[in-house]
C-alpha positions as CSV (number, residue, x, y, z in Angstrom):
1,X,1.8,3.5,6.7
2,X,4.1,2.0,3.8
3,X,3.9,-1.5,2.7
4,X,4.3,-3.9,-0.2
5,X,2.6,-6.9,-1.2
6,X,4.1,-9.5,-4.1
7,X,1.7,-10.9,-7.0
8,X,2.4,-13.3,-9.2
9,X,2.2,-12.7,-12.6
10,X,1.4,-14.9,-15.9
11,X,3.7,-14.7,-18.7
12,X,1.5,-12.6,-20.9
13,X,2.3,-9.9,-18.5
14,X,5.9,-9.2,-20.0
15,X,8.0,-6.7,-19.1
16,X,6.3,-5.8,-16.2
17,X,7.2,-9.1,-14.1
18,X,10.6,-9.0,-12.2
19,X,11.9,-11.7,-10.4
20,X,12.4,-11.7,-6.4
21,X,15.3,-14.1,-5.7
22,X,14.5,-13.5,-2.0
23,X,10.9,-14.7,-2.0
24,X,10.8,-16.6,-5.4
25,X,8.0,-15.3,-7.2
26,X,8.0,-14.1,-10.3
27,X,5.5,-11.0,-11.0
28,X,4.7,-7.7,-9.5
29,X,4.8,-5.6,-6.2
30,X,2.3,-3.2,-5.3
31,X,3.6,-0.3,-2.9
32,X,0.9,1.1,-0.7
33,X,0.4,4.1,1.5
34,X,-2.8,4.0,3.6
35,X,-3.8,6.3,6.2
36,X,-4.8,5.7,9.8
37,X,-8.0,4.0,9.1
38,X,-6.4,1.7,6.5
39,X,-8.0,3.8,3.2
40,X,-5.3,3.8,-0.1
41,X,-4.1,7.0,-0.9
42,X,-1.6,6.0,-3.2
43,X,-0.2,2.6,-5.1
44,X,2.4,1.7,-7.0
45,X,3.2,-1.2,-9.1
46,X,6.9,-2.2,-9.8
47,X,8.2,-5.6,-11.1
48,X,9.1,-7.8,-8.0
49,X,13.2,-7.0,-8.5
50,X,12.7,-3.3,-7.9
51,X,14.0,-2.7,-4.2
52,X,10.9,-1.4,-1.4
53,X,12.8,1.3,0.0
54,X,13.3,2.5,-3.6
55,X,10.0,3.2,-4.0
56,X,9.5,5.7,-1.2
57,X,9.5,9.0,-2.7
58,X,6.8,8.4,-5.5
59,X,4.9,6.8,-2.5
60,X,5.5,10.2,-0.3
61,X,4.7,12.5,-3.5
62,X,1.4,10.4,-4.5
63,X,0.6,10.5,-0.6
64,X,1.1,14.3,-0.3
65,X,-0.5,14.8,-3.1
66,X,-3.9,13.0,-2.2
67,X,-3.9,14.9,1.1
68,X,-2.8,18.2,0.1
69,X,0.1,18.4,2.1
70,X,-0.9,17.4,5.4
71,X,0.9,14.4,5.8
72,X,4.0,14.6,8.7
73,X,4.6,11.3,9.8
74,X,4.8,7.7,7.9
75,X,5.0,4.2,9.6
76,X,7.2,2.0,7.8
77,X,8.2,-2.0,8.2
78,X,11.9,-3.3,8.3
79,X,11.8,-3.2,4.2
80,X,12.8,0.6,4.8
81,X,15.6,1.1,6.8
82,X,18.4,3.4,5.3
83,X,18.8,7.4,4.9
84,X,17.7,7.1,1.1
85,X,14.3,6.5,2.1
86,X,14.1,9.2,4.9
87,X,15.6,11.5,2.4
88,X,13.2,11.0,0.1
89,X,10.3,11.1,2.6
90,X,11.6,14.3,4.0
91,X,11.6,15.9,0.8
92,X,8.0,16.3,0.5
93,X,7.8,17.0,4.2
94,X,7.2,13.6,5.4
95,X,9.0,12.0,8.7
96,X,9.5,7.9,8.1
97,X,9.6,6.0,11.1
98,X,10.7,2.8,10.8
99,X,9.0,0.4,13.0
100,X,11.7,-2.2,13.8
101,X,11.3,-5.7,16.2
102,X,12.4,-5.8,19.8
103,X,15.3,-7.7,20.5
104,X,14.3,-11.1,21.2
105,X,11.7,-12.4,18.4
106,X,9.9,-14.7,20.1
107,X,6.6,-15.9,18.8
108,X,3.9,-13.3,18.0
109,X,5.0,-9.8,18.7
110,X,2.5,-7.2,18.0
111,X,4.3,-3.8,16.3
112,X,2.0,-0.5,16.8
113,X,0.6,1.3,13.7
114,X,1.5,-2.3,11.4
115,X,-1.5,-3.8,11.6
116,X,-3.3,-1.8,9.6
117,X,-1.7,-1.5,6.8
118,X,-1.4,-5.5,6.8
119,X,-5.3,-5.1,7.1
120,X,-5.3,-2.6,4.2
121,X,-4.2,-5.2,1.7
122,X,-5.9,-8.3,3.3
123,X,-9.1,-6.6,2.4
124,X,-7.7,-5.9,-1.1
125,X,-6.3,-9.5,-1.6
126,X,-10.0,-10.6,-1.0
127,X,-10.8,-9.0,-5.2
128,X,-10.1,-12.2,-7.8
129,X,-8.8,-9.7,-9.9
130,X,-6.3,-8.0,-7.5
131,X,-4.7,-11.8,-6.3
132,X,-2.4,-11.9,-9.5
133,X,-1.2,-9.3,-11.9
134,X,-3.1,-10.5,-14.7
135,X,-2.7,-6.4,-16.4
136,X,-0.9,-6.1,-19.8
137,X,-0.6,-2.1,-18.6
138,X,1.1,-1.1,-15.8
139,X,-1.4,1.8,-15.2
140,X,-4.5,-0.5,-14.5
141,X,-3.3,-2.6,-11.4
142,X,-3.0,0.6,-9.3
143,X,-6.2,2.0,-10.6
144,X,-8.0,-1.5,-10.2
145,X,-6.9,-1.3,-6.1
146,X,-8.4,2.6,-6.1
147,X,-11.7,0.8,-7.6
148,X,-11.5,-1.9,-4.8
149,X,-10.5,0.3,-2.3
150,X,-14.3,2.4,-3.6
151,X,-15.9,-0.6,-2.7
152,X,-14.4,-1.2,0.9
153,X,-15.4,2.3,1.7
154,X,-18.6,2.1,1.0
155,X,-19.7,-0.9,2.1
156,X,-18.1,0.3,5.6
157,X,-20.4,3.6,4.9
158,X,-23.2,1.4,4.8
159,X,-22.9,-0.9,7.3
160,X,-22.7,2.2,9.6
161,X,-25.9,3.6,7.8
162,X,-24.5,6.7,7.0
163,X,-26.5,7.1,4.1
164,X,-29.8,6.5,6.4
165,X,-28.8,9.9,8.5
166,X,-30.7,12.6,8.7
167,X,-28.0,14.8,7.6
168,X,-27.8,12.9,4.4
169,X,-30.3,13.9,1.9
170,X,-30.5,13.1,-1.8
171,X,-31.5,15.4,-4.2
């Protein structure tokens, strides 16, 4: 699954704020590919001008990368449509689907496979650090979800007491 999330950014943050006429913010987007269970395998920070759908191939290599080459299929929101993006997907092997809206938009309208990368970055919005783009390099944001992303996972693997199993052992 492929989505983006805006963050604002303070001036000190320089060149690497945009500005995003469409939603009015100033500051940052992070692109993020997570897999079926809502874990990050790869981010991407541009400023908030840079277009989503842009950003698709270094998702798709980052992504293909992480899982050595088993990825086939992407889920992707409206932000995506176009055969720029499916070319670039399809060039490291990856299909983009593009999960669109029905016809009539009426109230809440659940869309399969959406929710959880929505859930992905809710539980990443919940970090201080990760609510605004408060980096002066562009490297740390994207290294600072990986760190947050640590955290998630193992306080899931803990609540499920996988380190209480008998097949776990320390040394």
């Amino acid at each position: 699954m492929l989505d983006s999330r805006p963050l604002t950014s303070p001036p000190e943050s320089g060149h690497q704020a945009g500005c995003d006429g469409a939603k009015r913010r100033k500051g940052s987007n992070v692109h993020v590919a997570v897999d079926t269970l809502g874990h990050l395998l790869a981010a991407v920070v541009t400023p908030a001008h840079a277009q989503d759908r842009a950003q698709v191939g270094v998702l798709a290599q980052e992504r293909q990368a992480s899982s050595g080459q088993q990825v086939t299929l992407a889920y992707a929101d409206q932000g995506y449509p176009g055969e720029a993006p499916a070319e670039a997907a399809a060039a490291q092997g990856i299909h983009l689907q593009v999960v669109k809206l029905g016809q009539a938009k009426r109230g809440f309208i659940w869309l399969p496979r959406r929710g959880v990368v929505e859930r992905s970055l809710s539980w990443s919005a919940r970090y201080k650090r990760l609510a605004r783009d408060y980096e002066r390099l562009a490297l740390s944001l994207p290294q600072l979800h990986y760190l947050a992303f640590v955290g998630l996972m193992l306080a899931k693997a803990t609540a499920m007491n996988l380190f209480t199993s008998p097949y776990f052992t320390s040394p």
